[in-house]
PDB file of N, CA, C and O in Angstrom:
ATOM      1  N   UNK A   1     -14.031  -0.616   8.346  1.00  0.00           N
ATOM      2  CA  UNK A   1     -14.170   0.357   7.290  1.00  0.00           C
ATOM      3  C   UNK A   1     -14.169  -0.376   5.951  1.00  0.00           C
ATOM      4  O   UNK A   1     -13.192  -1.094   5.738  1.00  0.00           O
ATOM      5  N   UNK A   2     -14.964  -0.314   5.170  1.00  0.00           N
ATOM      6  CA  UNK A   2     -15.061  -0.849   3.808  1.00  0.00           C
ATOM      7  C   UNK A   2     -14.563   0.500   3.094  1.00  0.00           C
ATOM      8  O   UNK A   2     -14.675   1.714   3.269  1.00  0.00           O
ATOM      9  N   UNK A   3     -13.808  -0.593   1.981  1.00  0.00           N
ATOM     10  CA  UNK A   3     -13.344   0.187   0.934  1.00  0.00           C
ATOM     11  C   UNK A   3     -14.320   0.280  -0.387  1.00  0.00           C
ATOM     12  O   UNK A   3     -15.059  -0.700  -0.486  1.00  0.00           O
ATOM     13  N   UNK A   4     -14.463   1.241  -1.394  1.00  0.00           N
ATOM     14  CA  UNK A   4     -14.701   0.785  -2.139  1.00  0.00           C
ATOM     15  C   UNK A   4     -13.452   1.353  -3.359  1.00  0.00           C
ATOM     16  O   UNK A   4     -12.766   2.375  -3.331  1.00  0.00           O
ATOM     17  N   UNK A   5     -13.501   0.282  -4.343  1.00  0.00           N
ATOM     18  CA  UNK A   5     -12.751   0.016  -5.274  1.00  0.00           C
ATOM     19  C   UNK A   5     -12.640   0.888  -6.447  1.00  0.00           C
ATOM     20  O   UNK A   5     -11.806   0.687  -7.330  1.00  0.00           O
ATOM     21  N   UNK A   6     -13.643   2.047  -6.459  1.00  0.00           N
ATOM     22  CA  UNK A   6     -13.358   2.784  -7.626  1.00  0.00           C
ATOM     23  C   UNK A   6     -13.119   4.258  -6.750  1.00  0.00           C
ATOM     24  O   UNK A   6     -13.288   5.303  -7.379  1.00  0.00           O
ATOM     25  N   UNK A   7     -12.757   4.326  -5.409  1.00  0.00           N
ATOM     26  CA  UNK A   7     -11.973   5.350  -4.690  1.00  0.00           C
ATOM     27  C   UNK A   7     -10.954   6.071  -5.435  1.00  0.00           C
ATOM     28  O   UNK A   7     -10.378   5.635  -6.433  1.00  0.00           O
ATOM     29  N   UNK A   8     -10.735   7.403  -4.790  1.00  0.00           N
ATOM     30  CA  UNK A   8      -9.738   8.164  -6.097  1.00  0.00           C
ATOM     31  C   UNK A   8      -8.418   7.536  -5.360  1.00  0.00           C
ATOM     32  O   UNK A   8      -7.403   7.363  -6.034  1.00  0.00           O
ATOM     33  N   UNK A   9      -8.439   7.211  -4.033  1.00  0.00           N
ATOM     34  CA  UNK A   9      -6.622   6.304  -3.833  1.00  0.00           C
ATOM     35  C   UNK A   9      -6.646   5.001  -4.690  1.00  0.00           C
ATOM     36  O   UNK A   9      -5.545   4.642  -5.108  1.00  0.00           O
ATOM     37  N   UNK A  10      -7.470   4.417  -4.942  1.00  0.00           N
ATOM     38  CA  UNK A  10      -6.966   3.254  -5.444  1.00  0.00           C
ATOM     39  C   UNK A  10      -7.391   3.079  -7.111  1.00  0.00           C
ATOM     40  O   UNK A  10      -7.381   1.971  -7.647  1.00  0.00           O
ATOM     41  N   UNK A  11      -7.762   4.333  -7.839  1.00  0.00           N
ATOM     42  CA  UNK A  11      -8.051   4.145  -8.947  1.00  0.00           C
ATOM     43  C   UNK A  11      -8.481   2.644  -9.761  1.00  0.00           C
ATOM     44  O   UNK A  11      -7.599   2.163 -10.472  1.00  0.00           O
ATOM     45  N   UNK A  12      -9.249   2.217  -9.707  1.00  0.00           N
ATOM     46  CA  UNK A  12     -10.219   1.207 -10.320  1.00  0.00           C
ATOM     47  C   UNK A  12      -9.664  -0.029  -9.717  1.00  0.00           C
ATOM     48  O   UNK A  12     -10.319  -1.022 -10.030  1.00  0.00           O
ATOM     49  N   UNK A  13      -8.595  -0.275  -8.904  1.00  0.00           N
ATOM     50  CA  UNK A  13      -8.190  -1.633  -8.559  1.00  0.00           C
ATOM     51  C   UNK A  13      -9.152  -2.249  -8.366  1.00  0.00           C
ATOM     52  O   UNK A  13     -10.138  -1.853  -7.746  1.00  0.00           O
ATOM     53  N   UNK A  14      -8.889  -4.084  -9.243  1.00  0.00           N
ATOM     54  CA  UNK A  14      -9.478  -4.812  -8.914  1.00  0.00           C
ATOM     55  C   UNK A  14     -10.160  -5.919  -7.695  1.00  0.00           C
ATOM     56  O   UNK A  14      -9.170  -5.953  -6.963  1.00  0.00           O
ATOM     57  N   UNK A  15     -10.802  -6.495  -7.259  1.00  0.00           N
ATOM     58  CA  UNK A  15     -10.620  -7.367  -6.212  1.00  0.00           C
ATOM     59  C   UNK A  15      -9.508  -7.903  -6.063  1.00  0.00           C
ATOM     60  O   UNK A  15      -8.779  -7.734  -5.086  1.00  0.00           O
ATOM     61  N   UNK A  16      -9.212  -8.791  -7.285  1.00  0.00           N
ATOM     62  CA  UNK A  16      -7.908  -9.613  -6.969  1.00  0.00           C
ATOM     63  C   UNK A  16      -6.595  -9.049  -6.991  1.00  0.00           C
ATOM     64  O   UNK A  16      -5.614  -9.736  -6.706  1.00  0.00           O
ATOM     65  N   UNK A  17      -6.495  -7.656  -7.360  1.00  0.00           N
ATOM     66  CA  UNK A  17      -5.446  -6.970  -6.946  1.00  0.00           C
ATOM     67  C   UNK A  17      -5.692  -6.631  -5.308  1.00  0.00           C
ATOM     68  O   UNK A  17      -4.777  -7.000  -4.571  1.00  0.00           O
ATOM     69  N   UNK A  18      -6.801  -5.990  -4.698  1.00  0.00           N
ATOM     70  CA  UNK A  18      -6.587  -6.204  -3.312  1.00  0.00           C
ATOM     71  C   UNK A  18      -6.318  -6.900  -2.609  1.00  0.00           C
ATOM     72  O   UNK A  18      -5.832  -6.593  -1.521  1.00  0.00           O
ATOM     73  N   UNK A  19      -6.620  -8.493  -3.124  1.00  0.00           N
ATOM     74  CA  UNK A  19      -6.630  -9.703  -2.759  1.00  0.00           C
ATOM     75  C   UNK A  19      -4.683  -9.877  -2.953  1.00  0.00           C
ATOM     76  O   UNK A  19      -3.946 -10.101  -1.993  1.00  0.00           O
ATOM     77  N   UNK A  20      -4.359  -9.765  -3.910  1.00  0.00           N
ATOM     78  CA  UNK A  20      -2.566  -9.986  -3.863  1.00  0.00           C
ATOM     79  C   UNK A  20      -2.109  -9.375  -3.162  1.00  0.00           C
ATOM     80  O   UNK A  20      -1.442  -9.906  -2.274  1.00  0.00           O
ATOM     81  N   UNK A  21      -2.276  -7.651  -3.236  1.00  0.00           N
ATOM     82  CA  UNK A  21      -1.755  -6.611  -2.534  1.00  0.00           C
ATOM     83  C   UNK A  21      -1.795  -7.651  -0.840  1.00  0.00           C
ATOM     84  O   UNK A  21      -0.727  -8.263  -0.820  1.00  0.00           O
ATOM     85  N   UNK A  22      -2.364  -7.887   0.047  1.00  0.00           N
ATOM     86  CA  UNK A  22      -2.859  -8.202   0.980  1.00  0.00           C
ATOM     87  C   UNK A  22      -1.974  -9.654   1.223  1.00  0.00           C
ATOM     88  O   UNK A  22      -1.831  -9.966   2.405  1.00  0.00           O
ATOM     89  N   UNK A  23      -1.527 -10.327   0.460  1.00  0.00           N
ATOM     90  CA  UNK A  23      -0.767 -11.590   0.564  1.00  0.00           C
ATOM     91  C   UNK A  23       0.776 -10.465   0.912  1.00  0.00           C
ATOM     92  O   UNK A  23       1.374 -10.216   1.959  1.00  0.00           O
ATOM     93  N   UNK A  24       0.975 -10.023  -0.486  1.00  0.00           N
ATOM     94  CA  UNK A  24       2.236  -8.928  -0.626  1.00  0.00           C
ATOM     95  C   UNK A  24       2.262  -8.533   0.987  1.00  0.00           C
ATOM     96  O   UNK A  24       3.224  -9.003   1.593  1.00  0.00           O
ATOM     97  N   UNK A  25       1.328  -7.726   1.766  1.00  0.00           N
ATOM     98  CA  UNK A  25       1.771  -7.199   2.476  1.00  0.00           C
ATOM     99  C   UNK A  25       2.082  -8.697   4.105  1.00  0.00           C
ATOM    100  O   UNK A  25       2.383  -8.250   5.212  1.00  0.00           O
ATOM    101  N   UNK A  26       1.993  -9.665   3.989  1.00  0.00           N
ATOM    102  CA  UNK A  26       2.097 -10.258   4.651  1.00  0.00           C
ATOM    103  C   UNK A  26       3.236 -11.246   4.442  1.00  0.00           C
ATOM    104  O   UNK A  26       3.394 -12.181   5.228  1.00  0.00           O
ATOM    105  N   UNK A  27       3.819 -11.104   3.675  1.00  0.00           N
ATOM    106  CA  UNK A  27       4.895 -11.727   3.006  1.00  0.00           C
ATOM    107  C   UNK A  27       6.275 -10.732   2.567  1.00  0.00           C
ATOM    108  O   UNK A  27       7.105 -10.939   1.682  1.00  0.00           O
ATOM    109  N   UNK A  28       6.184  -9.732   3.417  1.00  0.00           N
ATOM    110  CA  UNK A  28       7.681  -8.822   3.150  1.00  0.00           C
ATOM    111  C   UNK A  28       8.566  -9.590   2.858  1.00  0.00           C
ATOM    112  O   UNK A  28       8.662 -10.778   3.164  1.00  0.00           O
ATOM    113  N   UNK A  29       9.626  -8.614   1.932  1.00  0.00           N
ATOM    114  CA  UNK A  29      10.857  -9.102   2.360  1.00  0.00           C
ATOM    115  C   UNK A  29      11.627  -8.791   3.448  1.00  0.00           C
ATOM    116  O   UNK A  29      11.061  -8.031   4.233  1.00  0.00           O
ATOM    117  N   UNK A  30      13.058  -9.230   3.839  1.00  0.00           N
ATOM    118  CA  UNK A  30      13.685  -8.455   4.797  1.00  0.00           C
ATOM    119  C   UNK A  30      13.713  -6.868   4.731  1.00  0.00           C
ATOM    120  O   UNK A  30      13.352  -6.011   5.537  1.00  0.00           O
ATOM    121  N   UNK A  31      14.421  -6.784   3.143  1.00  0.00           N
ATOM    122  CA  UNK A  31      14.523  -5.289   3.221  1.00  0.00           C
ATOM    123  C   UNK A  31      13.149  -4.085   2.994  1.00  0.00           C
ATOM    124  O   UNK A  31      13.216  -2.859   2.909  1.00  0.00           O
ATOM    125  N   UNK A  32      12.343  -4.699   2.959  1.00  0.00           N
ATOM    126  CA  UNK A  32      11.027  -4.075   2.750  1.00  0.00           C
ATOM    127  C   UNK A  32      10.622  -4.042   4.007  1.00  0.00           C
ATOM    128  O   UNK A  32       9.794  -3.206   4.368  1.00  0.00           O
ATOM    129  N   UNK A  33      11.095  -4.856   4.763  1.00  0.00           N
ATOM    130  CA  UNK A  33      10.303  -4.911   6.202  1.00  0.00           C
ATOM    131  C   UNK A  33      11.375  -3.435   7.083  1.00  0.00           C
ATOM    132  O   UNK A  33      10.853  -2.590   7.811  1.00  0.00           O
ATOM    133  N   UNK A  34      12.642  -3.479   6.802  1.00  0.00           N
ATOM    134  CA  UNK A  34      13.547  -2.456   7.118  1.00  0.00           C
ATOM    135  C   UNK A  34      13.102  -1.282   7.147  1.00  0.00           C
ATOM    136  O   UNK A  34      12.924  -0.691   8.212  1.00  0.00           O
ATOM    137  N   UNK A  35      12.790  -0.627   5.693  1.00  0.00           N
ATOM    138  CA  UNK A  35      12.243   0.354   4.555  1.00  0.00           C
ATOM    139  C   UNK A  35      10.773   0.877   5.266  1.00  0.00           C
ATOM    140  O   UNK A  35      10.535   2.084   5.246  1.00  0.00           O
ATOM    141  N   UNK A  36       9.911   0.045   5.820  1.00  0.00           N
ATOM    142  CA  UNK A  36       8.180  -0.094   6.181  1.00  0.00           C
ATOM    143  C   UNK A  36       8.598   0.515   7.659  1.00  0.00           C
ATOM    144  O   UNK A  36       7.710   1.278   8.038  1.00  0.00           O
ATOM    145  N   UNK A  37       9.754   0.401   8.670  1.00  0.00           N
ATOM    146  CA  UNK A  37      10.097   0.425   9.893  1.00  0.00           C
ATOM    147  C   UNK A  37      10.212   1.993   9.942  1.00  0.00           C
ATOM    148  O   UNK A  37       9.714   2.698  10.819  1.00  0.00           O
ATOM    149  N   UNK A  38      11.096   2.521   8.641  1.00  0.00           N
ATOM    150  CA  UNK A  38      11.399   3.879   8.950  1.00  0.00           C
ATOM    151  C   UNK A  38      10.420   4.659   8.110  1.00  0.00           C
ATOM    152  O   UNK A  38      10.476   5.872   8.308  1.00  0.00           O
ATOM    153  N   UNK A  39       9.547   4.259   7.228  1.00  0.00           N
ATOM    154  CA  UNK A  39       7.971   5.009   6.580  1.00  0.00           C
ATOM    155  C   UNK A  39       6.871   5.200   7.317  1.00  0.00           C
ATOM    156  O   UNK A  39       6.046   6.114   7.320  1.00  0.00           O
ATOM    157  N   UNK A  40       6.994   3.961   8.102  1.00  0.00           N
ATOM    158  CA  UNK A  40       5.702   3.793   9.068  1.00  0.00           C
ATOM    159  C   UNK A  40       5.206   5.189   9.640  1.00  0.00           C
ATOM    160  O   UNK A  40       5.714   6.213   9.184  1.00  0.00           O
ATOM    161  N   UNK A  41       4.216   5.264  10.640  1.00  0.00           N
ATOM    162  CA  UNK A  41       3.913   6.232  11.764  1.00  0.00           C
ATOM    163  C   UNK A  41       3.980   7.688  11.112  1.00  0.00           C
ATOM    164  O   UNK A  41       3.502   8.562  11.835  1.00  0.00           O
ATOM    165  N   UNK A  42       4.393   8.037  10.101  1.00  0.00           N
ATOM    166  CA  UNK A  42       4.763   9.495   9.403  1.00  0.00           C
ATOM    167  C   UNK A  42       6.048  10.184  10.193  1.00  0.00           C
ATOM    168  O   UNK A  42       6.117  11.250  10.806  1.00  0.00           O
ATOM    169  N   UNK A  43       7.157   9.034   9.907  1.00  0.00           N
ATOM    170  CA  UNK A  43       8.223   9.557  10.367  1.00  0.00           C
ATOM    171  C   UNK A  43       9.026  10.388   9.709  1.00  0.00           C
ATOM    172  O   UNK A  43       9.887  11.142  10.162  1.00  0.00           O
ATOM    173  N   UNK A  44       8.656  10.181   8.489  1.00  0.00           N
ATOM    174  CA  UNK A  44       8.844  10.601   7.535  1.00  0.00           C
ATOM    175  C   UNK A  44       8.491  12.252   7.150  1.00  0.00           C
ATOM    176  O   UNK A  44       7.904  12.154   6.072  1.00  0.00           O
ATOM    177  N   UNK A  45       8.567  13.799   7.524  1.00  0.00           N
ATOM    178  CA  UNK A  45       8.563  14.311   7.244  1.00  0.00           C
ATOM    179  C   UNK A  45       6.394  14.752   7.720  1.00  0.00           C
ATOM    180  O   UNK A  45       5.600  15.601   7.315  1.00  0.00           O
ATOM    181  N   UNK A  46       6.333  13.864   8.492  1.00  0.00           N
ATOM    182  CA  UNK A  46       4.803  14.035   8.419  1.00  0.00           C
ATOM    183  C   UNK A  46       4.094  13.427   7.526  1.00  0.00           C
ATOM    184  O   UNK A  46       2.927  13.817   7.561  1.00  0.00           O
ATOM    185  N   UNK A  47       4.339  12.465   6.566  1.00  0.00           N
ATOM    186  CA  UNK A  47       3.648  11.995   5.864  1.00  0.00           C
ATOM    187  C   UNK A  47       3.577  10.574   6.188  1.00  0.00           C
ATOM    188  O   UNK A  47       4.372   9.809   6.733  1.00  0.00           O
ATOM    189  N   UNK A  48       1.764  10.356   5.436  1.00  0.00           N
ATOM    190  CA  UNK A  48       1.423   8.783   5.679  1.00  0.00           C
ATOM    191  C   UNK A  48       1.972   8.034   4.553  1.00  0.00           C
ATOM    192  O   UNK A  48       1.808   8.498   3.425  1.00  0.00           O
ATOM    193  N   UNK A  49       2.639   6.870   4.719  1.00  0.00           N
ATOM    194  CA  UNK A  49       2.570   5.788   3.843  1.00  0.00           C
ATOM    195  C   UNK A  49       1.801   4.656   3.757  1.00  0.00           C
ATOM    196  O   UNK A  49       1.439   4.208   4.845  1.00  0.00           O
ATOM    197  N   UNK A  50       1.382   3.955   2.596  1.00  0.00           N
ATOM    198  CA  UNK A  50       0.917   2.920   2.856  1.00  0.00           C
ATOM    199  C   UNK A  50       1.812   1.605   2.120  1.00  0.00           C
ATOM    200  O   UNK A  50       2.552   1.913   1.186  1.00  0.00           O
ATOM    201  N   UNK A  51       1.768   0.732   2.374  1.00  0.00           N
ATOM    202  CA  UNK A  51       2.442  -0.402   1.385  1.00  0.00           C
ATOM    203  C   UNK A  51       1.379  -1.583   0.538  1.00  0.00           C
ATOM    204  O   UNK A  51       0.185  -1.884   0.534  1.00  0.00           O
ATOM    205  N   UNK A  52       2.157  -1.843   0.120  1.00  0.00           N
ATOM    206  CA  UNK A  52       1.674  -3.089  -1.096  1.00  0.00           C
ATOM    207  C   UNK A  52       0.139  -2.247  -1.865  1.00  0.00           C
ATOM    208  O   UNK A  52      -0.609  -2.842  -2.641  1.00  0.00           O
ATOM    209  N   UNK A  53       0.045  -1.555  -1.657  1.00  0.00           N
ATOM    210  CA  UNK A  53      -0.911  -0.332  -2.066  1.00  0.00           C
ATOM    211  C   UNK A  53      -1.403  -0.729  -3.477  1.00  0.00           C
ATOM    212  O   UNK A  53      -0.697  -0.711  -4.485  1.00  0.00           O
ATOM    213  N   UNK A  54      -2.738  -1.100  -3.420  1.00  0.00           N
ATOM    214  CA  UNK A  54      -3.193  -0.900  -5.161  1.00  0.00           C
ATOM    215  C   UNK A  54      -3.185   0.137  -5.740  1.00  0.00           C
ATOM    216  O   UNK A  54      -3.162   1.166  -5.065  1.00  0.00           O
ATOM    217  N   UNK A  55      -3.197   0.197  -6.859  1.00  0.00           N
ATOM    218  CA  UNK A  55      -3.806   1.512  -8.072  1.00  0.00           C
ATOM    219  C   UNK A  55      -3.649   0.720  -9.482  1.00  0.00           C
ATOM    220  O   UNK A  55      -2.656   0.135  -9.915  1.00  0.00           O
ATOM    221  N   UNK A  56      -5.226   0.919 -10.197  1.00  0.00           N
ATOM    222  CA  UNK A  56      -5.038   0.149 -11.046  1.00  0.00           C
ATOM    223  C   UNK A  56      -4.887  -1.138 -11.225  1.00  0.00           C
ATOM    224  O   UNK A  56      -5.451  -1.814 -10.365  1.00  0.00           O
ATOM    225  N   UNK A  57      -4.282  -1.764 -12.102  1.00  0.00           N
ATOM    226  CA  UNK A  57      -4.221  -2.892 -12.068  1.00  0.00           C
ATOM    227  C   UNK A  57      -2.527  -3.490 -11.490  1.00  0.00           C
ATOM    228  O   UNK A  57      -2.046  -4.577 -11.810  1.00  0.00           O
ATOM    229  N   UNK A  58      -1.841  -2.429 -10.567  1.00  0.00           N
ATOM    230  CA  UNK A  58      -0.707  -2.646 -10.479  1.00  0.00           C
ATOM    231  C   UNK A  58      -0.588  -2.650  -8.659  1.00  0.00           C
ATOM    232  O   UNK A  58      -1.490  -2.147  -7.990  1.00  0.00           O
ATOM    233  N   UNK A  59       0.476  -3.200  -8.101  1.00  0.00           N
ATOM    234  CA  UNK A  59       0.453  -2.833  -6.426  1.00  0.00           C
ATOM    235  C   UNK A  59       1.622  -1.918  -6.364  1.00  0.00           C
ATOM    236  O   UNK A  59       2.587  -2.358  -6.989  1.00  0.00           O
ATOM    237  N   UNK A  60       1.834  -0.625  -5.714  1.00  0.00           N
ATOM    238  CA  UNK A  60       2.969   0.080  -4.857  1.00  0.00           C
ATOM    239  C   UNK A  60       3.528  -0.582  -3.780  1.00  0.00           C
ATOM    240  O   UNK A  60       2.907  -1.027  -2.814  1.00  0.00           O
ATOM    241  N   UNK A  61       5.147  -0.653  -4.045  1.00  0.00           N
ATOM    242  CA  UNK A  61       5.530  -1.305  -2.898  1.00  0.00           C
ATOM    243  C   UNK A  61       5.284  -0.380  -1.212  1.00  0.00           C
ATOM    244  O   UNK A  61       5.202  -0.670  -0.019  1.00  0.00           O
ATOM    245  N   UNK A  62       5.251   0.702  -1.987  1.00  0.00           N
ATOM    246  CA  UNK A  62       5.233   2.063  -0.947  1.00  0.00           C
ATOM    247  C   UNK A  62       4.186   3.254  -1.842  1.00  0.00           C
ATOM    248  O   UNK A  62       4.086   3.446  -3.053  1.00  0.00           O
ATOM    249  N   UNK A  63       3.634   3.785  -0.908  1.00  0.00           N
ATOM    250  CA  UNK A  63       2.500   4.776  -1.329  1.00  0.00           C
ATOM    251  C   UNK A  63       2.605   5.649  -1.008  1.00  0.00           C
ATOM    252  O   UNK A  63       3.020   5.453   0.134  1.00  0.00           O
ATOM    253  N   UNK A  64       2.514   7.177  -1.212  1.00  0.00           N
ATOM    254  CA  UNK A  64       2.604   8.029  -0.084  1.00  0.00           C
ATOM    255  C   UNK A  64       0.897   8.594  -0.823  1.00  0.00           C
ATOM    256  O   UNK A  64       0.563   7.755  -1.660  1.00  0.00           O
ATOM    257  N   UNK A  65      -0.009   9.573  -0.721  1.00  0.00           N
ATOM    258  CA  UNK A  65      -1.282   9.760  -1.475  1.00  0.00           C
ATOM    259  C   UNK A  65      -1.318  11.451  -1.178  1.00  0.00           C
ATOM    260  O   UNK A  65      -1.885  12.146  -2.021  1.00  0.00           O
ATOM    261  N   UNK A  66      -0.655  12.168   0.137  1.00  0.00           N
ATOM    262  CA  UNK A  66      -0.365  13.157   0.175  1.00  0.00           C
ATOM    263  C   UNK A  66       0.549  14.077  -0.782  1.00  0.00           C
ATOM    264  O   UNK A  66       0.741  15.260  -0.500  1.00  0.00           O
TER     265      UNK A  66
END
């Protein structure tokens, strides 16, 4: 699935913000990796999360878009 970059989830993010986001998400920390365990799957109340998530020129450590 290609993304494209001026999508209304990711509001104008750049390449190289996808490009960090994408290191970010491969480089958790412990407690982020904890945090990602119980967000995951929509355990959460039915909702999706995503992590290291662009928007803009900034990354979400956690996303929800619902």
């Amino acid at each position: 699935m290609k993304i494209e970059m001026n999508d209304d989830m990711f509001f104008g993010a750049s390449p190289e913000i996808f490009r960090r986001a994408q290191e970010l998400r491969n480089k958790m920390t412990p407690a982020e990796k904890l945090l990602w365990e119980q967000l995951k799957g929509k355990k959460i109340f039915g909702m999706k999360f995503r992590r290291q998530h662009p928007l803009y020129s900034f990354i979400a450590d956690f996303y929800c878009h619902q």
